[in-house]
BAFI-3210 file (N, C-alpha, C; in Angstrom, 3 decimals, decimal comma, padded with zeros to 6 digits):
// residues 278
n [1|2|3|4|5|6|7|8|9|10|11|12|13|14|15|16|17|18|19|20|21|22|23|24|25|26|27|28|29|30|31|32|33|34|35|36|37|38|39|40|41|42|43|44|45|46|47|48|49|50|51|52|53|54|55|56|57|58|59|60|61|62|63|64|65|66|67|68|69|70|71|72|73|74|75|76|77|78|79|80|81|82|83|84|85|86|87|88|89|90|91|92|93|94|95|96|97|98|99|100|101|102|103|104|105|106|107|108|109|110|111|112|113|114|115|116|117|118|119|120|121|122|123|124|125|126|127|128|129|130|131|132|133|134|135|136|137|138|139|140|141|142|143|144|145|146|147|148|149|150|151|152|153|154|155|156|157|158|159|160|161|162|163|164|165|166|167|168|169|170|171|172|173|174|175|176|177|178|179|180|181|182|183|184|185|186|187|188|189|190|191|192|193|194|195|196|197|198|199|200|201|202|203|204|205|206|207|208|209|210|211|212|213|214|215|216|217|218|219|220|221|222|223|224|225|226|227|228|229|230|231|232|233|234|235|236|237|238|239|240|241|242|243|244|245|246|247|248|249|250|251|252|253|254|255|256|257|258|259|260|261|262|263|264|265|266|267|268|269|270|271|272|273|274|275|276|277|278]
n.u [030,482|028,984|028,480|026,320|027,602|027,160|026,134|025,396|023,117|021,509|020,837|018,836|017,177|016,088|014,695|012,757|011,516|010,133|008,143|008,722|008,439|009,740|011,007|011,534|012,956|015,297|016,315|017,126|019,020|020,883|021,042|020,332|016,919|016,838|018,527|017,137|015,077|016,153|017,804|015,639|014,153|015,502|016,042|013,525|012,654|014,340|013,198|010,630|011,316|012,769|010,615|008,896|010,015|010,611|007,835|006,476|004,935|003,796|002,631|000,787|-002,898|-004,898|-006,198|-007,204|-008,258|-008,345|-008,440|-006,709|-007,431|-005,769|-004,260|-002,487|-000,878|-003,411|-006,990|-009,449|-011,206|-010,521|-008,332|-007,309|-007,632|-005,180|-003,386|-000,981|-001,597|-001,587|-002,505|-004,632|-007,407|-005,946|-005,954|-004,711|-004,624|-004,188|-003,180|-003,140|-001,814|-003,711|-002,193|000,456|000,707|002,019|002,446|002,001|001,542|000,801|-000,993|-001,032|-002,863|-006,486|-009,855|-011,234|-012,517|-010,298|-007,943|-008,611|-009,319|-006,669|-005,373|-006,194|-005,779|-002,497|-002,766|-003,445|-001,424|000,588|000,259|000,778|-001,646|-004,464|-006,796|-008,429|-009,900|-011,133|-013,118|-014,722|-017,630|-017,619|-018,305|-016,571|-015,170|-016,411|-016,170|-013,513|-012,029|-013,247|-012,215|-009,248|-009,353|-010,030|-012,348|-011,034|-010,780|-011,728|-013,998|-015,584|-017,435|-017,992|-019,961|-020,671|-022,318|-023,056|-023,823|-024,995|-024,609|-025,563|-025,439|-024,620|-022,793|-020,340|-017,933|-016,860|-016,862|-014,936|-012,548|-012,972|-013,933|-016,904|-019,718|-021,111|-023,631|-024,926|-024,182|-022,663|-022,234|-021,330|-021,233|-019,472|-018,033|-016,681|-016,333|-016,369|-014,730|-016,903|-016,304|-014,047|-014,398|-013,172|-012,146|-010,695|-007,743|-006,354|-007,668|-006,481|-003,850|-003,791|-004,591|-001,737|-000,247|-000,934|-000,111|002,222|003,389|004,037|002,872|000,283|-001,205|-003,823|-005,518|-003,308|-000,458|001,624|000,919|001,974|003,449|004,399|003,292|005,129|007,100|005,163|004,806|007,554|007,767|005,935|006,125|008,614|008,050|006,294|008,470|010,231|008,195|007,426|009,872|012,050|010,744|009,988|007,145|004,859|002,703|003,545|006,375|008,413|009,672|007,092|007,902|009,834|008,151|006,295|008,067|009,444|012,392|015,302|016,261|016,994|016,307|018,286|018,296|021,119|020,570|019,100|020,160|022,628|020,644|019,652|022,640|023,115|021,494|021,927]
n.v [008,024|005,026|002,956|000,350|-002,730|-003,078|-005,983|-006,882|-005,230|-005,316|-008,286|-007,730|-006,213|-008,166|-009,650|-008,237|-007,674|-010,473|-010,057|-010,195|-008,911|-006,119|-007,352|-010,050|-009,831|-008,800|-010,499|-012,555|-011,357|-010,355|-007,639|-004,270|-003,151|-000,368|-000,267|-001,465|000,281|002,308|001,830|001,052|003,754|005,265|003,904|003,738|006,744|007,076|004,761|006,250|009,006|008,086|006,176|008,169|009,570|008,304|007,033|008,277|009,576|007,390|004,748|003,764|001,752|000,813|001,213|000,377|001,038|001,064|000,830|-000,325|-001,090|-000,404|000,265|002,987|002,597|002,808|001,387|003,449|003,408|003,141|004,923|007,554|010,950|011,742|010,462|010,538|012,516|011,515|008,895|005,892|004,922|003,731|004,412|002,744|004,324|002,704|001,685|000,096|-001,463|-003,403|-004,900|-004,848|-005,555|-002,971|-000,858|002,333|004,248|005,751|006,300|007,259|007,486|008,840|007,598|009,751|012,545|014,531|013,118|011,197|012,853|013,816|011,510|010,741|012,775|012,969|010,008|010,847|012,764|011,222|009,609|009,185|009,192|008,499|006,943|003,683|003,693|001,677|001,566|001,063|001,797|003,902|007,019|009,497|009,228|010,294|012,991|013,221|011,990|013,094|015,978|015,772|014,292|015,888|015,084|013,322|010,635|006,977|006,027|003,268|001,969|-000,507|-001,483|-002,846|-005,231|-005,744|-008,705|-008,209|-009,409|-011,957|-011,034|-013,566|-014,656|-012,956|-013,681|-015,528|-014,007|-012,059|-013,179|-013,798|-011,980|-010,430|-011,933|-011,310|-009,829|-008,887|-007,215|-005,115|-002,783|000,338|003,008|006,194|007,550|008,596|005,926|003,248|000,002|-002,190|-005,208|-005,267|-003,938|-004,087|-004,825|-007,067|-007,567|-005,359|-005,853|-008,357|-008,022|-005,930|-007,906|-009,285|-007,419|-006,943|-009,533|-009,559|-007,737|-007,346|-005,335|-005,069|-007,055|-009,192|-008,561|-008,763|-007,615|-006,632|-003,676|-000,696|001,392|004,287|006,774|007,776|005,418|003,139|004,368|004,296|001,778|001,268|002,204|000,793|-001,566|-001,088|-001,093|-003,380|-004,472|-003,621|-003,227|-005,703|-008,134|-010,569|-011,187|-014,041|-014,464|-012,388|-012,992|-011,859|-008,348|-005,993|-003,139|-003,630|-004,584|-002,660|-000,730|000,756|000,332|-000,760|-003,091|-006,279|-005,360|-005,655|-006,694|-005,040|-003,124|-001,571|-000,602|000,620|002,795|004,312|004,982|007,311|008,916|009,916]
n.w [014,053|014,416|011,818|010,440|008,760|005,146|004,508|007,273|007,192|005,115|005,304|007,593|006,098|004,388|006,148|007,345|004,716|004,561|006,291|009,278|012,412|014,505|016,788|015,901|014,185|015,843|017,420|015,352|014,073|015,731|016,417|018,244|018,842|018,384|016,342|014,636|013,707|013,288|010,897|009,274|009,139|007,521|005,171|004,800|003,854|001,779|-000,389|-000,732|-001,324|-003,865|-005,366|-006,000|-007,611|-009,298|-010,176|-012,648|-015,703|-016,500|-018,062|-018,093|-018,714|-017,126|-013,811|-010,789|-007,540|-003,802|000,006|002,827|006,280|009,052|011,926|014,186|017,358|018,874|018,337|017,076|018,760|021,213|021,871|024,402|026,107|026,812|024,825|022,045|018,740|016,449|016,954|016,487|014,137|010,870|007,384|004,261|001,075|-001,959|-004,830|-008,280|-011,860|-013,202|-015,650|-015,441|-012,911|-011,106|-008,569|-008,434|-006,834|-003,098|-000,655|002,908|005,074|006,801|006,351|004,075|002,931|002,357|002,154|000,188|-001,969|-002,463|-002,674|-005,249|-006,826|-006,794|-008,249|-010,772|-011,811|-012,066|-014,426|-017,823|-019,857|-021,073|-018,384|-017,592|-014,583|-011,781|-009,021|-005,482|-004,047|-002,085|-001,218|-001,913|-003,617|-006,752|-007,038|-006,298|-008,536|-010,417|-009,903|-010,296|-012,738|-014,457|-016,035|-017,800|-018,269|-017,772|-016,130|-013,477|-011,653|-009,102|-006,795|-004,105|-001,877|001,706|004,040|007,362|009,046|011,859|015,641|017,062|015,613|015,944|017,084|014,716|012,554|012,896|012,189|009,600|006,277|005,328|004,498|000,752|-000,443|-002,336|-005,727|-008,351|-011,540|-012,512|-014,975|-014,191|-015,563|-018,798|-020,956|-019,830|-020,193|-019,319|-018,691|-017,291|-015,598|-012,357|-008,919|-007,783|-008,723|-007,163|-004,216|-003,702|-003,949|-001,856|000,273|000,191|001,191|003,509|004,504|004,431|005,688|009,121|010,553|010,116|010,790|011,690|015,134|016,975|019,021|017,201|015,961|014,565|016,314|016,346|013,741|012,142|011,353|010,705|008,253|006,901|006,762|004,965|002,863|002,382|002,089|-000,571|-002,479|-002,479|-003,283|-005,529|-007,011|-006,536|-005,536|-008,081|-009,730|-009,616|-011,309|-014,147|-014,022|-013,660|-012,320|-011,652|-011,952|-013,966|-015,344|-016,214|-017,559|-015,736|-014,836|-016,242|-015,303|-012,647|-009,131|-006,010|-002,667|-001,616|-003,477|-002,838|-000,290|-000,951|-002,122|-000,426|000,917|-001,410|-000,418|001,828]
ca.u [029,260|028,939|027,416|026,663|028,132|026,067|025,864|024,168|021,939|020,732|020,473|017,972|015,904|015,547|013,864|011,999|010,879|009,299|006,970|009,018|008,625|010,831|011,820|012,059|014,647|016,500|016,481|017,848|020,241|021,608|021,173|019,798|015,323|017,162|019,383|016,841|013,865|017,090|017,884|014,062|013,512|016,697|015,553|011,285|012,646|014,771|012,245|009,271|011,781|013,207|009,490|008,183|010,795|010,455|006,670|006,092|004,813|003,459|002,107|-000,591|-004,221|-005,899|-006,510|-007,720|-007,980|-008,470|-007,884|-006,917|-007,442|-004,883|-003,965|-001,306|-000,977|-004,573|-007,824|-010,145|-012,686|-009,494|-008,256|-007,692|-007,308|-003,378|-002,584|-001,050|-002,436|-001,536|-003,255|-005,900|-006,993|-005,530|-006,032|-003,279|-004,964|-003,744|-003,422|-002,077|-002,244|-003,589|-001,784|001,690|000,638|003,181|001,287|002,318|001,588|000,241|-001,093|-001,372|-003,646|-007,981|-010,778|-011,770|-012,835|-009,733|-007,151|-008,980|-008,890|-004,738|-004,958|-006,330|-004,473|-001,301|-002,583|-003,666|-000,582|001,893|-000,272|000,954|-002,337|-006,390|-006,951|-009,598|-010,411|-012,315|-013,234|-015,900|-019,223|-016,838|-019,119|-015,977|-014,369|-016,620|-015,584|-012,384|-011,829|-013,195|-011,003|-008,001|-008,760|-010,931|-013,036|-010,378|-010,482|-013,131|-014,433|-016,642|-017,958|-018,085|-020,428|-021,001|-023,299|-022,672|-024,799|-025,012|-024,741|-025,807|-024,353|-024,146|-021,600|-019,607|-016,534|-016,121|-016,649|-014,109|-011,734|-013,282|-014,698|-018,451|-020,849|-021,247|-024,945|-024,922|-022,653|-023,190|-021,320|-022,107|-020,469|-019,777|-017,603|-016,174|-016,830|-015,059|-015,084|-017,365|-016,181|-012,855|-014,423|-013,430|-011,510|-010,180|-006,688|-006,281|-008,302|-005,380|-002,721|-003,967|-003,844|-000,606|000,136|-001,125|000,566|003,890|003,932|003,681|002,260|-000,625|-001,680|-005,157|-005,531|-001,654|000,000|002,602|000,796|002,315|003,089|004,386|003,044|006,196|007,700|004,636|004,847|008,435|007,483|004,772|007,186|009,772|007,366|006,181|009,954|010,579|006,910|007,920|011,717|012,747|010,395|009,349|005,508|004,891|001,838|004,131|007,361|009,512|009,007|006,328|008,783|010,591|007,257|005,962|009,356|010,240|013,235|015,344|017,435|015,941|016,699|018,644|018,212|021,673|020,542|018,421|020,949|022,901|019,365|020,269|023,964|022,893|019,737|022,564]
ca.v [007,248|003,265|002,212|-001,123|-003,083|-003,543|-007,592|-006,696|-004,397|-006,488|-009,239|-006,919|-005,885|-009,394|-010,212|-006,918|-007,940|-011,327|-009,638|-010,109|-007,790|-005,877|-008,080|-011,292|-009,572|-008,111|-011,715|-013,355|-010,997|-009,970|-006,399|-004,183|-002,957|000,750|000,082|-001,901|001,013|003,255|001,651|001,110|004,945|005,477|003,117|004,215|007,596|006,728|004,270|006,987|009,687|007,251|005,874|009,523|010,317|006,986|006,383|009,599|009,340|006,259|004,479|002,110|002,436|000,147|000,925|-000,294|001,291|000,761|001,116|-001,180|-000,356|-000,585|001,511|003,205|003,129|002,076|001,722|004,647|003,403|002,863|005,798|008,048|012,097|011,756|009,503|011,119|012,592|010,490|007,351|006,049|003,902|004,408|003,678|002,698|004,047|001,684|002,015|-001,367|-002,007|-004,814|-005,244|-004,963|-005,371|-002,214|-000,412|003,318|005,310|005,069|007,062|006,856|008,820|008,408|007,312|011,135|013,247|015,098|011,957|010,895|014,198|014,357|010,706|010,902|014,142|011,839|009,384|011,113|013,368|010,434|008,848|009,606|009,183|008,612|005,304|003,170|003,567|000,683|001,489|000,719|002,963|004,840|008,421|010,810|009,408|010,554|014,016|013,442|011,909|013,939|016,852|015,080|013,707|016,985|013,582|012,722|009,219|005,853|005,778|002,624|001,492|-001,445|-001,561|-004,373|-004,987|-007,063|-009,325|-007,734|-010,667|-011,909|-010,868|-014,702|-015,172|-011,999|-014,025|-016,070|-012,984|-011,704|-014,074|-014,057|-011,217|-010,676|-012,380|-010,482|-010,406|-008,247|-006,523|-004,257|-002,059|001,316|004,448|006,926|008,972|007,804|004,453|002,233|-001,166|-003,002|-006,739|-005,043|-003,089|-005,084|-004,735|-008,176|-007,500|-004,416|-006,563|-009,460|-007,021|-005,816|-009,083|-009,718|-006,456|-007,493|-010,965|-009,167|-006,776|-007,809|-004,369|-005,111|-008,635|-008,682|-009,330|-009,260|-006,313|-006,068|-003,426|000,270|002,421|005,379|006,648|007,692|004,193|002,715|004,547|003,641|000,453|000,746|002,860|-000,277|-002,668|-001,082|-000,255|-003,903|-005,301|-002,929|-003,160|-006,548|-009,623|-011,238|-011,195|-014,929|-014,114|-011,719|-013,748|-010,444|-007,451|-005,059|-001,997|-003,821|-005,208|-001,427|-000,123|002,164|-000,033|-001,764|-004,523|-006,329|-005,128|-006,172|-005,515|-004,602|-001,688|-000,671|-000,381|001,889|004,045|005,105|005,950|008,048|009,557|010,996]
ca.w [014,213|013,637|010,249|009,886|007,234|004,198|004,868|007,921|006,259|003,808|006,631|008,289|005,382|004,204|007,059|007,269|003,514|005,343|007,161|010,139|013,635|015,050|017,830|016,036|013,624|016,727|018,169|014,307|013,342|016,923|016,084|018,488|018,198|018,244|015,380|013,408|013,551|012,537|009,199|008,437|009,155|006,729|004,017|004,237|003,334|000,364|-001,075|-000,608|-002,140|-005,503|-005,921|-006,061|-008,796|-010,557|-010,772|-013,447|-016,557|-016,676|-019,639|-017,582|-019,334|-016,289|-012,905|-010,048|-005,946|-002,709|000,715|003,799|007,586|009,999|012,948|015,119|018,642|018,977|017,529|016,880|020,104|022,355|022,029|025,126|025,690|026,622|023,878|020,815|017,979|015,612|017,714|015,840|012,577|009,744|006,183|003,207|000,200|-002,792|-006,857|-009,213|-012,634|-013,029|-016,573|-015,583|-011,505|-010,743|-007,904|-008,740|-005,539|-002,082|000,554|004,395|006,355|007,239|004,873|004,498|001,582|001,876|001,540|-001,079|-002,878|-002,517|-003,563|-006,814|-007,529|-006,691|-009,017|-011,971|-011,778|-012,593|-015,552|-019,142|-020,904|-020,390|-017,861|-017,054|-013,696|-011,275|-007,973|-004,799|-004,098|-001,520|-001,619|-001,529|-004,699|-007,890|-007,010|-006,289|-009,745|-011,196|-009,464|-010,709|-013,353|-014,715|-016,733|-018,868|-017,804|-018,136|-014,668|-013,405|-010,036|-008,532|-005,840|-003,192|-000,310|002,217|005,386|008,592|010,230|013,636|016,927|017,434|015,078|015,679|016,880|013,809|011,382|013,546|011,056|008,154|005,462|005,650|002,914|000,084|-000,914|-003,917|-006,582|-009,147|-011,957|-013,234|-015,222|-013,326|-016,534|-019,891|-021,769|-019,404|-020,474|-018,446|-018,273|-016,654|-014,584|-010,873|-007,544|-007,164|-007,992|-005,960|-003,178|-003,990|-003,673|-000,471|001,304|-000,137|001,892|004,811|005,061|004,213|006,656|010,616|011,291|009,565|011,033|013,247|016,777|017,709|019,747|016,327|015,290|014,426|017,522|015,817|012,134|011,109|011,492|010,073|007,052|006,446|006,499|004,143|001,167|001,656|001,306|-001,959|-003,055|-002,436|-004,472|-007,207|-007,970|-005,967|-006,069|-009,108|-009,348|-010,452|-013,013|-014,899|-014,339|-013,688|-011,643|-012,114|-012,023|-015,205|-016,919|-016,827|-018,068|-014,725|-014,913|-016,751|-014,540|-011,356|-007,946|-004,764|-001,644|-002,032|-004,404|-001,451|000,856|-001,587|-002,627|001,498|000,692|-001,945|-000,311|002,678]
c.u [029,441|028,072|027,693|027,034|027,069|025,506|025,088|022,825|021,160|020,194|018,734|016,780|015,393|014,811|012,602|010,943|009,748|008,184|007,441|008,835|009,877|011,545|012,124|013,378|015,649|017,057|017,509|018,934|020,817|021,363|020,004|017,842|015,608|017,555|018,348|015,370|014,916|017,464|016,372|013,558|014,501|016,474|014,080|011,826|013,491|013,975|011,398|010,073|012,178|011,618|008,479|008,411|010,572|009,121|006,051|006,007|004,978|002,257|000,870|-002,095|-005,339|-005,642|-007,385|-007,389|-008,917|-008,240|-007,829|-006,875|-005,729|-005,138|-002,846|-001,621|-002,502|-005,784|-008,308|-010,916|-011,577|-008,926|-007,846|-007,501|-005,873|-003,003|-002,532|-001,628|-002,734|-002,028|-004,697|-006,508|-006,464|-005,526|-004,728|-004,528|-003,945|-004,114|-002,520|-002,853|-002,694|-002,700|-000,536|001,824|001,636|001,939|002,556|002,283|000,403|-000,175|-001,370|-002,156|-005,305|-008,481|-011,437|-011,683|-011,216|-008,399|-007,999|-008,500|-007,290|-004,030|-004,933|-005,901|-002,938|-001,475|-002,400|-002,244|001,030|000,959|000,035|-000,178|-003,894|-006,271|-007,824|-009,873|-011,583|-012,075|-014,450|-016,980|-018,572|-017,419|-017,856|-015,599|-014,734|-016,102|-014,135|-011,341|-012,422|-012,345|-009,502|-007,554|-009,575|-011,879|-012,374|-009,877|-012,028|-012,747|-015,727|-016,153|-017,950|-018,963|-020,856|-021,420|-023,319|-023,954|-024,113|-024,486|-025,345|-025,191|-023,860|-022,726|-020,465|-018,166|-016,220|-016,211|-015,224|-012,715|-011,709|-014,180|-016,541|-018,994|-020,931|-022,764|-025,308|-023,847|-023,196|-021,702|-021,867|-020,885|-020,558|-019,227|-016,802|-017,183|-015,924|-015,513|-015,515|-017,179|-014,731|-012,815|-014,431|-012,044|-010,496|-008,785|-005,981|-006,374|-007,100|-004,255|-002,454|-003,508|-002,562|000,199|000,266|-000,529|001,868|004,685|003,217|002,473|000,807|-001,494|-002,908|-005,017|-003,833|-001,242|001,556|001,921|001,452|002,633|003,481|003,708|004,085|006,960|006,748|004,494|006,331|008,441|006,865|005,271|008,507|009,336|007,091|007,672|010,166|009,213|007,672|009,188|012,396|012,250|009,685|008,065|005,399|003,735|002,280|005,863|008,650|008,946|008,062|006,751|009,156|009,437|006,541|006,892|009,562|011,405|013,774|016,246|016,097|016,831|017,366|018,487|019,610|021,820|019,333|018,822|021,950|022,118|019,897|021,461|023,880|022,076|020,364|022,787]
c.v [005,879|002,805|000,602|-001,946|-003,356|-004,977|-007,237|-006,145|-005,077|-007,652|-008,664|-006,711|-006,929|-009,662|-009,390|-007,485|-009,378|-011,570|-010,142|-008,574|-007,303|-006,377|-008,937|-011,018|-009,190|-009,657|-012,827|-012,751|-010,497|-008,720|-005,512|-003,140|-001,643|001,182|-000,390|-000,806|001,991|003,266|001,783|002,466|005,208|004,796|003,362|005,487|007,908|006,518|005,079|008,276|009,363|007,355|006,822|009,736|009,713|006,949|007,819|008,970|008,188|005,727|003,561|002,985|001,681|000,660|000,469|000,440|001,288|001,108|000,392|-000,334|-001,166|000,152|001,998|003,438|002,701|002,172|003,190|004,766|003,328|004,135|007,000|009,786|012,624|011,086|010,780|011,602|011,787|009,004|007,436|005,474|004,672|003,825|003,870|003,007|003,568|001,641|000,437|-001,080|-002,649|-005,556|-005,814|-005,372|-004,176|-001,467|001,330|004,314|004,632|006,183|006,719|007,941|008,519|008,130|008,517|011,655|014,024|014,075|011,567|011,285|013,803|012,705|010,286|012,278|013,526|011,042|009,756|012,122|012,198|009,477|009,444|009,928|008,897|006,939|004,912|002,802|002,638|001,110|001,956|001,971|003,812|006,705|009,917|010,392|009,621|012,145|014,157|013,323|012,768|015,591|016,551|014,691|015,023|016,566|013,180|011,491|008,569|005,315|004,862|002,660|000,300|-001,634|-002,915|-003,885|-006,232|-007,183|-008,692|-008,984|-010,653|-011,600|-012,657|-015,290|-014,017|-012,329|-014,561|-014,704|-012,075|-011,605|-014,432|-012,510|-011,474|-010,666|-011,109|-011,041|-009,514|-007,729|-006,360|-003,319|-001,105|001,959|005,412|008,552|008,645|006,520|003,531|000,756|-002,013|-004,557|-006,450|-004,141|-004,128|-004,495|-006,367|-008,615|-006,567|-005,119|-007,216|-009,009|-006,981|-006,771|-009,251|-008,739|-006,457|-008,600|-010,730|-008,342|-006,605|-006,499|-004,364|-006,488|-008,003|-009,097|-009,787|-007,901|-006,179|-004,776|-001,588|000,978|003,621|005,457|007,085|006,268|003,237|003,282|004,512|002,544|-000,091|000,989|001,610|-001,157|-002,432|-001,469|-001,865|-004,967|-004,940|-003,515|-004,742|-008,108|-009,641|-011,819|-012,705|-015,006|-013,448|-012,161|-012,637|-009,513|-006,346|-003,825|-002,232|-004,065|-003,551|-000,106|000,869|001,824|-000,638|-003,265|-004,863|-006,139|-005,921|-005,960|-005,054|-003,064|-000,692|-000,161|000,925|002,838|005,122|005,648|007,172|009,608|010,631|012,129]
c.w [013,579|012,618|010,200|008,483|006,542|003,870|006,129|007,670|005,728|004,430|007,244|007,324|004,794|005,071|007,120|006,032|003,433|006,040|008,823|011,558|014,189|016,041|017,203|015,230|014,427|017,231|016,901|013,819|014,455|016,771|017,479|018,147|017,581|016,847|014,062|012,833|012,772|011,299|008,651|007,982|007,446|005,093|003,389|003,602|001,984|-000,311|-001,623|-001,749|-003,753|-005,944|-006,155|-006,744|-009,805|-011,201|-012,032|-014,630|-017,186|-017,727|-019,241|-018,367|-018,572|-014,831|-011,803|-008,467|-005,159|-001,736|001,795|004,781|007,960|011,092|013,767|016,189|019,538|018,407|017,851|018,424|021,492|022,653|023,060|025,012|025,790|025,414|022,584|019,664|016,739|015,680|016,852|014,901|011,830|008,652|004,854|001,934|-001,068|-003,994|-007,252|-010,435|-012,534|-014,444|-016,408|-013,966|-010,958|-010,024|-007,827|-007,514|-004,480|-001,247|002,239|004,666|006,939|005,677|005,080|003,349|001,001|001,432|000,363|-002,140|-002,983|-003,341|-004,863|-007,625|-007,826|-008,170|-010,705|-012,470|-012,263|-013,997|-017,185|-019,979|-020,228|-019,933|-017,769|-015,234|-012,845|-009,729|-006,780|-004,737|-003,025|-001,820|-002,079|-003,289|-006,343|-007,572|-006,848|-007,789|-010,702|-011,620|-010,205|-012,134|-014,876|-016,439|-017,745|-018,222|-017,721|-016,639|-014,248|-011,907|-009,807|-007,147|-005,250|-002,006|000,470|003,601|006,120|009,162|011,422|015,181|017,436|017,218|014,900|015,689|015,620|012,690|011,644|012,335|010,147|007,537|005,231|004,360|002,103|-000,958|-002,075|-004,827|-008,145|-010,235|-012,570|-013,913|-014,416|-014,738|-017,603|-020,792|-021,170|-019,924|-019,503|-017,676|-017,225|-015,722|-013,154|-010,376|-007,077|-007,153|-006,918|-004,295|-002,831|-003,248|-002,315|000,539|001,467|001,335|003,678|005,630|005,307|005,328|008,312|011,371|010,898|009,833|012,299|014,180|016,783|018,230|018,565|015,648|015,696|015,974|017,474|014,240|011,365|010,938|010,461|008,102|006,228|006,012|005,024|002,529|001,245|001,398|-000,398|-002,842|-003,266|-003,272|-005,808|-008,004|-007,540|-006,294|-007,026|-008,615|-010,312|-011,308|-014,027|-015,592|-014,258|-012,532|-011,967|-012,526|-013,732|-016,286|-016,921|-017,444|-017,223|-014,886|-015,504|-016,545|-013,052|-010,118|-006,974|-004,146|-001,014|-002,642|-003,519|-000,843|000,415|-002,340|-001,023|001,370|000,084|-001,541|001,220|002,431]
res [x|x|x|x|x|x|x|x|x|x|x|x|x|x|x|x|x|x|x|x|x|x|x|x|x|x|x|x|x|x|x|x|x|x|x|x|x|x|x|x|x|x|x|x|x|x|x|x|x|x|x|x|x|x|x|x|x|x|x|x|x|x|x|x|x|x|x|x|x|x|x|x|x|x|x|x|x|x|x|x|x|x|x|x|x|x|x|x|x|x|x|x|x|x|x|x|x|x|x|x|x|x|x|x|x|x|x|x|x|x|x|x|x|x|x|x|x|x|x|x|x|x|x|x|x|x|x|x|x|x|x|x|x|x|x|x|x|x|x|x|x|x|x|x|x|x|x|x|x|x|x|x|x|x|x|x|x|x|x|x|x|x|x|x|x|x|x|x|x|x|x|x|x|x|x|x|x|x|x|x|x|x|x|x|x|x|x|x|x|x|x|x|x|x|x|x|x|x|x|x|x|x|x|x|x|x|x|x|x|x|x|x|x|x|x|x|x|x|x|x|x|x|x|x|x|x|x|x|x|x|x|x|x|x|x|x|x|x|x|x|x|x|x|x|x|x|x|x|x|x|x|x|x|x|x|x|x|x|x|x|x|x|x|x|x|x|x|x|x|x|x|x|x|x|x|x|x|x]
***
C-alpha cells in the first residue's frame, strides 16, 4: 500500500488546520479528495484517542460550556425519508478554561437531554478537584450537573433573552446574532463566584471554531456530508487548538499552560501520533 511521505502529510494538515475544504486542498497540494479524507479519517482518530488519554486529571478550577449548531448532510427541515440517518443538525458541545484557555473535551451529537447527560459525565470525569461551572438557561443541564457532578462543584447560570425580530429583517439577521435584550445570573449549586460567572470565552472559542473549520461556515454547500468525517475534523481541530497553536492571550499553548504537556507541538508530531495509533 502507498503511504504518503510525511512532507506531504504535514502539507495537507496545514492546510486542513486553515480551515481549508476538501477540494481547495486537493487543488494546492495535488493530492487526490480520496487520499485527503483518508489521512483526516487516520489523524481524527488518533487525536480523539491521545486527547482522551491526555485530558485526565486536570487541575482547571474554571469552567465554562456550550454548544454550536452545525449539520450533516442537511438541515433538520430538509431532510428527506431516503436520506441517511445520520442527516440532520448537529451540535458540538464545548468545555474551555478560561484560565489556561485548554478546552478539555468535546462532544458531537443533538442538543438532547441525553448528550448533555454523557457530556457532563465526560467533563466532570477528567477534573481533578471542585470547579466553577458557567453555563446558559439550557433546561437539560441542572440535572445533568448535577448527575455528574453529584454537587460537588460551584454551578451558576447565565441566562439571556433575546428580540424576536421582524420578518422584515429576517435576511439581515440571517448574518448577524440576534439582539440580546436581557441577561441575568443566578446559583443554581455551590458559592460560585458571581463576577466570573459568563459565557463569553466559550462563545469566543466557538467562533474561533467556526472560522477554522470550512465545515462549519453558513450558507455554503462546505458543509459535513458524512458524521464520521465531520467528527474527525472536529478532534483535529481541537488536537491542533490544544497542543499546536500558540493562543496569543496566554503566549503558549493551552495544552502546555495547563501542564498536559510539556514541549509545543508540530504538525509533524501529528503525523507520527498516526504512526503510533497503527
Amino acid at each position: 500500500m502507498n503511504v504518503l511521505p510525511i512532507k506531504d502529510r504535514v502539507a495537507i494538515l496545514n492546510c486542513l488546520s486553515e480551515g481549508m475544504g476538501v477540494n481547495a486542498k486537493a487543488r494546492v497540494t495535488g493530492k487526490s479528495k480520496n487520499t485527503i479524507l483518508k489521512l483526516l479519517a487516520d489523524v481524527g482518530e488518533a487525536c480523539a484517542l491521545y486527547q482522551d488519554q491526555a485530558m485526565r486529571n486536570l487541575t482547571c478550577k474554571r469552567i465554562e460550556c456550550d454548544e454550536i449548531w452545525s449539520f450533516v448532510g442537511a438541515k433538520a427541515k430538509n431532510v428527506k425519508e431516503e436520506h441517511p440517518e445520520e442527516y440532520g443538525d448537529c451540535y458540538t458541545f464545548t468545555a474551555i478554561d478560561p484560565d489556561t484557555k485548554l478546552m478539555p473535551c468535546w462532544l458531537v451529537g443533538i442538543r438532547s437531554r441525553q448528550c448533555t447527560f454523557d457530556f457532563m459525565a465526560d467533563l466532570a470525569g477528567r477534573m481533578a478537584g471542585r470547579i466553577q461551572l458557567t453555563r446558559d438557561g439550557w433546561n437539560a443541564y441542572p440535572d445533568a450537573v448535577d448527575a455528574a457532578f453529584k454537587g460537588q462543584v460551584d454551578y451558576g447560570v447565565l441566562n439571556k433573552s433575546y428580540a424576536a425580530g421582524h420578518p422584515a429583517v429576517e435576511g439581515r439577521r440571517r448574518y448577524s446574532p440576534p439582539e440580546i435584550v436581557t441577561c441575568s445570573k443566578s446559583v443554581v449549586n455551590g458559592d460560585p463566584d458571581m463576577g466570573k460567572v459568563s459565557t463569553s470565552i466559550i462563545e469566543r472559542s466557538n467562533l474561533s471554531l467556526r472560522m477554522g473549520n470550512r465545515r462549519f461556515t453558513r450558507l455554503t454547500n462546505a458543509f459535513s456530508k458524512k458524521m464520521a468525517n465531520h467528527m474527525h475534523a472536529i478532534s483535529f481541530y481541537f488536537m491542533v487548538y490544544n497542543f499546536v497553536k500558540i493562543h496569543k492571550s496566554i503566549k503558549t499553548t493551552p495544552a502546555m499552560e495547563a501542564g498536559v504537556t510539556d514541549f509545543l507541538w508540530s504538525m509533524e508530531d501529528i503525523v507520527m501520533l498516526t504512526e503510533t495509533n497503527v
